[in-house]
ZABALUM-864744 format. One record per residue (C-alpha): x, y, z. Coordinates in Angstrom, 2 decimals, padded with zeros to 5 digits. Last residue first. Layout:
N
> px, py, pz
> X, Y, Z
...
//
This chain:
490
> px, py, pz
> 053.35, 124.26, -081.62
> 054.61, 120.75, -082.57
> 058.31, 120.41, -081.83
> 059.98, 117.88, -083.94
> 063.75, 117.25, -084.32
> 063.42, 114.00, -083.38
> 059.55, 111.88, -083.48
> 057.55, 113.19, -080.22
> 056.95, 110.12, -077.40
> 055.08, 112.42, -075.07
> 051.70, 112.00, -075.47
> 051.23, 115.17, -077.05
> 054.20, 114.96, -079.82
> 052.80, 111.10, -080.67
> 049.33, 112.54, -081.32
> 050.84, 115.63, -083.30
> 052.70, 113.03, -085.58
> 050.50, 110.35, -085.92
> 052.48, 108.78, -088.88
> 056.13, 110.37, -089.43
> 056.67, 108.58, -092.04
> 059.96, 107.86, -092.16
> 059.99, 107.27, -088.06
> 056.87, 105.09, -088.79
> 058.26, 102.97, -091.16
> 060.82, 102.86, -088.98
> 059.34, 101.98, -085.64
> 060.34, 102.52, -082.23
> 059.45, 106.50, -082.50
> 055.62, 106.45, -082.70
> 055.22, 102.51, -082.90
> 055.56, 100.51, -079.71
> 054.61, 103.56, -077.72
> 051.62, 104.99, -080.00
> 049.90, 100.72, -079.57
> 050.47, 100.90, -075.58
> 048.86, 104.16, -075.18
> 045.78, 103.17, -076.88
> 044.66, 104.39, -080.31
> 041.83, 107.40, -079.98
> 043.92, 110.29, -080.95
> 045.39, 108.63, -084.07
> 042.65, 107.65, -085.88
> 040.91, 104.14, -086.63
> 038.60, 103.58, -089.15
> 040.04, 099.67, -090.70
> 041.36, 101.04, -094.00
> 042.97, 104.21, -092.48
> 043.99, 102.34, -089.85
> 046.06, 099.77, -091.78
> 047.20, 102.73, -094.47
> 049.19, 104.57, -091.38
> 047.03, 107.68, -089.39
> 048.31, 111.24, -090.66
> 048.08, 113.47, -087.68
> 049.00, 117.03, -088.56
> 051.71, 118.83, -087.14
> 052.11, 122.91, -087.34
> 056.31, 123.36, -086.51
> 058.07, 124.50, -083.29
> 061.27, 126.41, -083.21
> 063.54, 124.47, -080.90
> 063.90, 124.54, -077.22
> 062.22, 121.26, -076.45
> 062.55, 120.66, -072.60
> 058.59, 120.54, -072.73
> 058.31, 117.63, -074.52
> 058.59, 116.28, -077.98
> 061.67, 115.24, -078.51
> 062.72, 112.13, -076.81
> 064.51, 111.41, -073.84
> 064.82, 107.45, -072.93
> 067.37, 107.35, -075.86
> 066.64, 104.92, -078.73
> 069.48, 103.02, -080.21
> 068.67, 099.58, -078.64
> 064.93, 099.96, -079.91
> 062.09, 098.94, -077.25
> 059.47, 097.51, -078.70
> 060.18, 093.36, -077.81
> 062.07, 095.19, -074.44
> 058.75, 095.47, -073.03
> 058.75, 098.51, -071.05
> 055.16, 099.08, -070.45
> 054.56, 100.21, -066.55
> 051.44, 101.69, -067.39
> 049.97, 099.39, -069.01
> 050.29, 096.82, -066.39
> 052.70, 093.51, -067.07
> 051.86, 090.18, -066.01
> 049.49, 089.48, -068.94
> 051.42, 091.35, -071.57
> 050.38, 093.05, -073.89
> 051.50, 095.11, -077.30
> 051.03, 091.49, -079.43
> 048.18, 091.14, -077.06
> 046.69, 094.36, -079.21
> 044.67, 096.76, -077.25
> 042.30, 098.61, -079.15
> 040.07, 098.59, -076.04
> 036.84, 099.54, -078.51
> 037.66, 095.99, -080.10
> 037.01, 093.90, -076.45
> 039.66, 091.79, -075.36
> 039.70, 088.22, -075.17
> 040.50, 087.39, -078.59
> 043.70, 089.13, -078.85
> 044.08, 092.76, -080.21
> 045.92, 095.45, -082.45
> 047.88, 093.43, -084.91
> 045.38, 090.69, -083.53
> 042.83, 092.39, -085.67
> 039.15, 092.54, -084.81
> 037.97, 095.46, -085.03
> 034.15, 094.63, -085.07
> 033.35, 098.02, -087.59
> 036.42, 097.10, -089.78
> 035.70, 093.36, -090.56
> 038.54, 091.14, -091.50
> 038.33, 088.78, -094.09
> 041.39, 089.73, -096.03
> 043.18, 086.89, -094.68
> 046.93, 085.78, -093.58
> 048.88, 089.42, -093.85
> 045.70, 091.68, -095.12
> 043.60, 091.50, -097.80
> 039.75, 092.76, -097.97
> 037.52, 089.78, -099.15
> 034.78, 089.34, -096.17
> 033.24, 086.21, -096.48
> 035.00, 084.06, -093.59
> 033.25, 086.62, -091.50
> 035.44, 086.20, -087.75
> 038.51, 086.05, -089.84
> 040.54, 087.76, -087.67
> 042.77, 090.19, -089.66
> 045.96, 091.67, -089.82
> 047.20, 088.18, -090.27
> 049.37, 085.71, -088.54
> 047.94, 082.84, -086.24
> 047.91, 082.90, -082.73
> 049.84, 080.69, -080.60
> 048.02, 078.08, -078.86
> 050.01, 074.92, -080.61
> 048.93, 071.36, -081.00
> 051.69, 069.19, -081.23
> 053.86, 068.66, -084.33
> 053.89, 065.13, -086.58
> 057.11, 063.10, -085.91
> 059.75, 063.53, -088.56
> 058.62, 062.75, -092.54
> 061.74, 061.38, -094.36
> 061.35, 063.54, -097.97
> 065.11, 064.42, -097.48
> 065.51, 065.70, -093.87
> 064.88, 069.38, -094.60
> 062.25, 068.51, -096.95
> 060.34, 067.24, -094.00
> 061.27, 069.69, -091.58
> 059.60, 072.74, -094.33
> 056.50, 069.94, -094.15
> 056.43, 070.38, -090.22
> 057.31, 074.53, -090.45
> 054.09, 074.58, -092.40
> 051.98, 072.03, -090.43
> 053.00, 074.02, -087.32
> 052.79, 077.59, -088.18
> 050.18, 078.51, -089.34
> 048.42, 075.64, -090.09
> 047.78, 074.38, -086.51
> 046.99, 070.61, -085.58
> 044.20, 069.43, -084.05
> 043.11, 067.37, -087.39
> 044.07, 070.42, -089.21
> 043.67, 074.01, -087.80
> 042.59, 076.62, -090.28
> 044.34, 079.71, -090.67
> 045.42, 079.44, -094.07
> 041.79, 078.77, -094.87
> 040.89, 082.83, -094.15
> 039.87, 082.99, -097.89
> 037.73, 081.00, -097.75
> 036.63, 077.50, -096.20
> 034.27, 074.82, -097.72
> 035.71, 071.75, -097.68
> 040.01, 073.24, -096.96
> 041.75, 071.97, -099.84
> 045.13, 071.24, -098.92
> 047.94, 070.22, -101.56
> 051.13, 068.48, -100.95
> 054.26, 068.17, -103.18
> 057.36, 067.11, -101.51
> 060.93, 066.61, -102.96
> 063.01, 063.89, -101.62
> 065.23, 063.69, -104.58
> 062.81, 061.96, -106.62
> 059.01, 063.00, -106.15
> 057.07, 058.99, -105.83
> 053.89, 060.66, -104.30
> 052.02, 063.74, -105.21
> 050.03, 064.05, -101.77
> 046.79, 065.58, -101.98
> 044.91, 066.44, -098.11
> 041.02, 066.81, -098.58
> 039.87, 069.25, -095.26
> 036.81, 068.70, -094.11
> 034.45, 070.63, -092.16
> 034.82, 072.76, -089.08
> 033.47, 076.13, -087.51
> 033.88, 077.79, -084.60
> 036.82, 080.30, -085.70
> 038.35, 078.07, -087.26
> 038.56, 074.08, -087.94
> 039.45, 071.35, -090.22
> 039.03, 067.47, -090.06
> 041.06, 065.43, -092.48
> 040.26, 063.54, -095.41
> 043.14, 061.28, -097.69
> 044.16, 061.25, -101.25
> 047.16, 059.93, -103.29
> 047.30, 062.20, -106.08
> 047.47, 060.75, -109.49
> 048.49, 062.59, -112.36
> 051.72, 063.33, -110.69
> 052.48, 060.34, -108.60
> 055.57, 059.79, -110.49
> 057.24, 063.03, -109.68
> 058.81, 064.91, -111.89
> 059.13, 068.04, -110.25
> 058.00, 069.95, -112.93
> 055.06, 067.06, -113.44
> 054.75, 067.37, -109.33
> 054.39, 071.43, -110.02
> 052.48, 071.47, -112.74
> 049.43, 069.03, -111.67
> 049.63, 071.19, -108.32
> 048.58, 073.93, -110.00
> 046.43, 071.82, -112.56
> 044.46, 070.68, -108.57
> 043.93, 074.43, -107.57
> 042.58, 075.53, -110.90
> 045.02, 077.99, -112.53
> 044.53, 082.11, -111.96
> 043.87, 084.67, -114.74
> 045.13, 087.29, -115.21
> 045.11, 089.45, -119.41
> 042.13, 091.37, -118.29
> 044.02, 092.76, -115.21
> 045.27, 095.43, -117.58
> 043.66, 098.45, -116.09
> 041.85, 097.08, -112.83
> 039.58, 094.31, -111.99
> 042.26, 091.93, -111.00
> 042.17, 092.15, -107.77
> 038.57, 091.01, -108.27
> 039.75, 087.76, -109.40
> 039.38, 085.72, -112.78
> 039.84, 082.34, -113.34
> 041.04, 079.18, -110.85
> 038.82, 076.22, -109.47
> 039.91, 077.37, -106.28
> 038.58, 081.17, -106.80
> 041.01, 083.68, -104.96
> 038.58, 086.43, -104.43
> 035.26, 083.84, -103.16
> 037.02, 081.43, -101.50
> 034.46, 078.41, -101.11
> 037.15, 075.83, -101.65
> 039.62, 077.25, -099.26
> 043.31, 076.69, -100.60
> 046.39, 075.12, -098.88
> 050.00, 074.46, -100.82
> 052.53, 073.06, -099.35
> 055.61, 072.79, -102.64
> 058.50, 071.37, -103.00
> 060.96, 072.99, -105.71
> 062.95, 071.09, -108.30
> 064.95, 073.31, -110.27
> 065.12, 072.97, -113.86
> 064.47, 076.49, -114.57
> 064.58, 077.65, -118.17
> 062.15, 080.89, -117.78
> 059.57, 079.03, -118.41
> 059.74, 075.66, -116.73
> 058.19, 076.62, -113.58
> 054.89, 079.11, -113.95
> 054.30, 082.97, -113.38
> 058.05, 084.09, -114.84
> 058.92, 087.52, -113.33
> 062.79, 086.69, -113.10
> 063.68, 088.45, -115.69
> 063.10, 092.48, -114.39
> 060.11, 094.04, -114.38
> 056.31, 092.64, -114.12
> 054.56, 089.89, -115.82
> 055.21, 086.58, -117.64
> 053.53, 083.75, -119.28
> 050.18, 085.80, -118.67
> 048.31, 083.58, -118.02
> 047.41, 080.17, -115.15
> 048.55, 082.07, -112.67
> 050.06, 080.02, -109.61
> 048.38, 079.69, -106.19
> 046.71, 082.05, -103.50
> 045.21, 080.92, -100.05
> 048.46, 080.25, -098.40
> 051.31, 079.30, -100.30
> 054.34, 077.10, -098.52
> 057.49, 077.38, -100.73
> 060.79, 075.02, -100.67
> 064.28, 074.45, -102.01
> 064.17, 078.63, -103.78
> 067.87, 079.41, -104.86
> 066.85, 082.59, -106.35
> 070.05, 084.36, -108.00
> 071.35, 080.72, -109.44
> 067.60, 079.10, -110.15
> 064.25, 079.16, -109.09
> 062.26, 081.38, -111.72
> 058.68, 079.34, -110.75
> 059.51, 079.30, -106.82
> 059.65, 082.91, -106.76
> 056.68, 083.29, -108.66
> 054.46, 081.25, -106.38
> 056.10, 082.44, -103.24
> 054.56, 085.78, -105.17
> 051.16, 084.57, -105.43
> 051.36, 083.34, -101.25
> 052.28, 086.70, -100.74
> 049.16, 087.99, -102.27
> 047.45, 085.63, -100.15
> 050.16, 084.69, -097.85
> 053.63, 083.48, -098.46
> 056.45, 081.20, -096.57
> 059.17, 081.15, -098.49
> 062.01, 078.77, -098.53
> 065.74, 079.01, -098.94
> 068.61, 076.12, -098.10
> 071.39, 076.94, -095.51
> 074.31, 078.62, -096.68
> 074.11, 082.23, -094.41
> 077.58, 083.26, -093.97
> 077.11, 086.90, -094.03
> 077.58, 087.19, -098.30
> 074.93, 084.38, -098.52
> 072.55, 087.07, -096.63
> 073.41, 089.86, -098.89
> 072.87, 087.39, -102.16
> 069.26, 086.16, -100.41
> 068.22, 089.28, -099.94
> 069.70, 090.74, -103.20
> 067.27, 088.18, -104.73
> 064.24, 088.95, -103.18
> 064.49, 092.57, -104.55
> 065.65, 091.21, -108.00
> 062.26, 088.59, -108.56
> 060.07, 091.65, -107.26
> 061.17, 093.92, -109.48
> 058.73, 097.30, -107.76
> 057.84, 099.49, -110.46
> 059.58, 102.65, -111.89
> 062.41, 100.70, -113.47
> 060.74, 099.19, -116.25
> 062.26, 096.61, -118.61
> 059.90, 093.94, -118.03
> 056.88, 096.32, -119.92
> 054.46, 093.86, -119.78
> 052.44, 094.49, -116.77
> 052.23, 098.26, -117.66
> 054.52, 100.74, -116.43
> 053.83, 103.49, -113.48
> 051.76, 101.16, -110.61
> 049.80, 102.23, -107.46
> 046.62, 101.12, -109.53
> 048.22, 097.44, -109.43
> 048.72, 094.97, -112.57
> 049.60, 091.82, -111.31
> 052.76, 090.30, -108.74
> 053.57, 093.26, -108.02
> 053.84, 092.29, -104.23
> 051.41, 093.86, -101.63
> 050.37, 098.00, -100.82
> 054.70, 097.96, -101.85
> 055.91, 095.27, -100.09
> 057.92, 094.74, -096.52
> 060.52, 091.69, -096.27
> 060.44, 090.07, -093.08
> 063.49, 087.46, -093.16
> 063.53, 084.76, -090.91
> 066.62, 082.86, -089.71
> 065.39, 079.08, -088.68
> 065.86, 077.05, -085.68
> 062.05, 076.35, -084.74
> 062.29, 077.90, -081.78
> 064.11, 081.30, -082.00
> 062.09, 081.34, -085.85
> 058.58, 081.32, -083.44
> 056.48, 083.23, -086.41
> 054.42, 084.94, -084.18
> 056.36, 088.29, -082.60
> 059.13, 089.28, -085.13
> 055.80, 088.68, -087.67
> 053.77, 090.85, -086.36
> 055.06, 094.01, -087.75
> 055.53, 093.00, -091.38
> 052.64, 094.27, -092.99
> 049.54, 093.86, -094.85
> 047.78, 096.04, -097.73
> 048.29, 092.96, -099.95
> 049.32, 089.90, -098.17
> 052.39, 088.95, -096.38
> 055.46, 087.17, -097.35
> 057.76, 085.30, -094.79
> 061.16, 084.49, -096.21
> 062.67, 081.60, -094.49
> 065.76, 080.89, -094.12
> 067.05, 077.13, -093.26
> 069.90, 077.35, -090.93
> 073.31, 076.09, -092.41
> 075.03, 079.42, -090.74
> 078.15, 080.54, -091.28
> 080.40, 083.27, -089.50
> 078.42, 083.69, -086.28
> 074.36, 083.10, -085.81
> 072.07, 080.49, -086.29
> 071.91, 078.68, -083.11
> 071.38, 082.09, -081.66
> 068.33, 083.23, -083.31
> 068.69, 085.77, -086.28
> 065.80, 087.24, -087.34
> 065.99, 090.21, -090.37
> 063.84, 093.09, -090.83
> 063.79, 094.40, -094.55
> 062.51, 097.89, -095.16
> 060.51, 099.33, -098.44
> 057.52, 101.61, -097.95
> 058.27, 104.11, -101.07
> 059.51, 101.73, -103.16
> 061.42, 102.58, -106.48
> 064.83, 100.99, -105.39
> 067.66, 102.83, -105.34
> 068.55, 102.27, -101.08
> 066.18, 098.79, -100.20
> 068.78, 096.21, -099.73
> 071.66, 097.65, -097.40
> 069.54, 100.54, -095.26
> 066.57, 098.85, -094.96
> 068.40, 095.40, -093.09
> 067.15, 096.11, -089.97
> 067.76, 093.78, -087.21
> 064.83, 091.64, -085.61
> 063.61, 092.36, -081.81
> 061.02, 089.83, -081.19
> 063.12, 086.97, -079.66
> 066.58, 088.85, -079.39
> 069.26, 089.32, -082.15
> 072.29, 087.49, -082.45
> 074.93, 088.64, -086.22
> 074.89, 086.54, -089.03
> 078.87, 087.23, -090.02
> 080.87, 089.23, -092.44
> 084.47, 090.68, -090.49
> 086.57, 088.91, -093.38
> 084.35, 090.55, -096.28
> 082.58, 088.57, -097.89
> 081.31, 089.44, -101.68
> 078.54, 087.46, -103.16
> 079.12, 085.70, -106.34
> 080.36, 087.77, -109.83
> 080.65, 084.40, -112.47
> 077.03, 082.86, -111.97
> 075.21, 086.07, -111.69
> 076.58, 087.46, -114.74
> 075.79, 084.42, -116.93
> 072.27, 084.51, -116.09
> 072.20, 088.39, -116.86
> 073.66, 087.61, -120.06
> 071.38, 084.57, -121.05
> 068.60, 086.10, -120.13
> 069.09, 088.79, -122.39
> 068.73, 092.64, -121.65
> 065.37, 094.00, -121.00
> 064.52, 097.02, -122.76
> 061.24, 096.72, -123.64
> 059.38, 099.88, -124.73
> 057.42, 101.58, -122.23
> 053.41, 102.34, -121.96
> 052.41, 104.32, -119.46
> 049.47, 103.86, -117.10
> 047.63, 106.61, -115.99
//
């Protein structure tokens, strides 16, 4: 049931003025601390304490050209879709190599970006506080991270649902949400409501809200995509209460706003040119836009992928991957002021996603694609191409040269984890009944507890938090051996 509240925002003007005379705090100890390739540091406990989210946690990837007591790294917030997750991203986005600190912020079932079952307040009550503020949960990021030393420019990197909310983020661009860049996948800006959500900074296009930032923009759509429609209007996630007042923009008046806000002189005009595309073994065209003339070597590019849905954010582009090179290539771009560098080679690292987007039909979201199909299992969260779906075995949890049995791959392995855990025999405690509750992602895709591999319950029974708080697989964890603390099951 949703409830109806009363506004009770305070003025923009106030909160605008507040955030320009009370910066970030440093203390003289503050610094962007090392962490290893596929090991990110937790930043739950700073950002996500008060906040009405019940899955909340912030991971944070320092590589070590970026660390010590300022940083002019570009950060990168990486978004995923609804009903996705952060997990896979310490392991494919390749921040150690590229140069960049990411930040892996976890939603709640997505971003509230429209009107969500899960959800207390309507869509246009901006002064709740029982819904996630999407605008104000990215911003304390970016103020904690500014308070370490990090001064390098901002971009986010969204999918699907994410891609809505790099959207968003990029429309209220300002003092709390320095935004230089965005690259949205397979999602683009709402064409109404003005507004939506909590908080102020829940603006859906640029101008609104009194931004006169100019942002760059990648954006790549599939122009068969049957749940994010490129020639804009309704959407099935909008089909519940309130979703009547969404609707998205055409593709092309997306991009229309964004080189007008951006002033470029190319705006009504698009410079045009036709790649080749391919996924999953099949290829088409791709039509690239380029807004040309942007002044202060601002980009605006638009892919529309002939024929692809909603898995187009995986496509590779004349050879060349969209996740991650042609992103991290245009995010180089405005890094160097509009001056294109040398185009990327080829790369053979999978893409992001929860999903393999073997049926480029399927609409059910995850990370990169909601085209996943439960009963074929094919998810690199859980498994690379070459292995069969009743394995379960995920080559993010795999190594060639290393044999299940021996797995002690430091990417899993948590520095304040003892090698004795609760859970076996030497347990003197009194024991408890324990159930096992599988997480959301199995749920959706059929998959219990008792039948994942060993490999999967070791990287997540006790190494993960979300897991630790949620205590998922509980008996199944106890009886292999890797028991959360505290917990005996009888």
């Amino acid at each position: 049931m949703v409830r109806n509240f009363t506004s009770r925002i305070p003025s923009r003007a106030a909160c605008a003025a507040l955030l320009l005379l009370t910066p970030p705090l440093r203390t003289a100890s503050a610094s962007l601390s090392l962490n290893g390739e596929g090991r990110p540091q937790s930043l739950t406990d700073v950002i996500c304490p008060g906040r009405p989210r019940r899955e909340c946690e912030v991971q944070l990837d320092v590589p070590r050209a970026c660390s010590g007591a300022s940083s002019d790294c570009p950060i990168v917030l990486y978004l995923h879709g609804a009903g996705g997750n952060i997990d896979e991203f310490p392991g494919t986005t390749g921040v150690h190599s590229a140069g960049y600190i990411g930040v892996y912020p976890q939603g709640e079932d997505g971003w509230n970006t429209n009107p969500k079952d899960i959800n207390d307040c309507r869509w246009d009550d901006f002064g709740c506080t029982e819904d996630p503020d999407e605008g104000d949960f990215i911003a304390s990021i970016i103020s904690h991270l500014r308070s370490l030393g990090a001064g390098g420019n901002v971009y986010a990197v969204g999918f699907s649902n994410g891609s809505a909310l790099a959207h968003r983020l990029a429309a209220n661009a300002g003092p709390s949400l320095p935004i230089k860049g965005i690259v949205g996948m397979v999602a683009n800006m709402l064409a109404s409501p003005t507004r939506s959500g909590p908080g102020v900074l829940n603006y859906n296009q640029p101008g609104n809200s009194g931004n006169t930032l100019p942002v760059s923009v990648l954006s790549v759509m599939g122009t068969a995509d049957t749940l994010i429609p490129y020639n804009g209007g309704s959407s099935e996630v909008f089909q519940v209460e309130g979703g009547d007042a969404f609707q998205f923009l055409p593709s092309l008046d997306a991009m229309q706003i964004w080189a007008q806000h951006n002033s470029c002189g190319g705006a009504n005009s698009p410079e045009t040119s036709e790649q080749q595309w391919s996924m999953d073994g099949r290829s088409g065209v791709a039509t690239r836009f380029v807004y040309t003339n942007c002044p202060n070597g601002v980009l605006v590019e638009h892919y529309a992928v002939q024929g692809g849905g909603h898995g187009s954010g995986d496509a590779v582009i004349d050879g060349v991957s969209m996740t991650y090179d042609i992103a991290y290539n245009f995010i180089d771009r405005v890094e160097a002021g509009g001056v294109p560098p040398p185009p990327p080679p080829p790369t053979s690292s999978p893409p992001p996603g929860d999903g393999d987007d073997d049926d480029d039909d399927e609409e059910s979201e995850d990370n990169n694609s909601m085209d996943n199909e439960s009963e074929d299992f094919e998810s690199e969260e859980f498994q690379s191409e070459d292995i069969q779906s009743e394995d379960f075995e995920s080559e993010v949890f795999q190594s060639e040269d290393i044999q299940s049995e021996d797995f002690e791959s430091e990417e899993f392995q948590s520095e304040d984890v003892e090698s004795e855990y609760i859970g076996s025999e030497d347990f003197d405690g009194e024991c408890v009944e324990c159930f096992d509750e599988p997480t959301p992602w199995m749920v959706k895709n059929d998959h219990e507890c008792e039948s994942a591999p060993e490999r999967f319950l070791e990287s997540n029974c006790r190494n993960r938090e979300r897991w630790r708080r949620e205590m998922y697989c509980m008996r199944t964890c106890f009886e292999r051996g890797l028991g959360y603390e505290g917990i005996d099951c009888c």
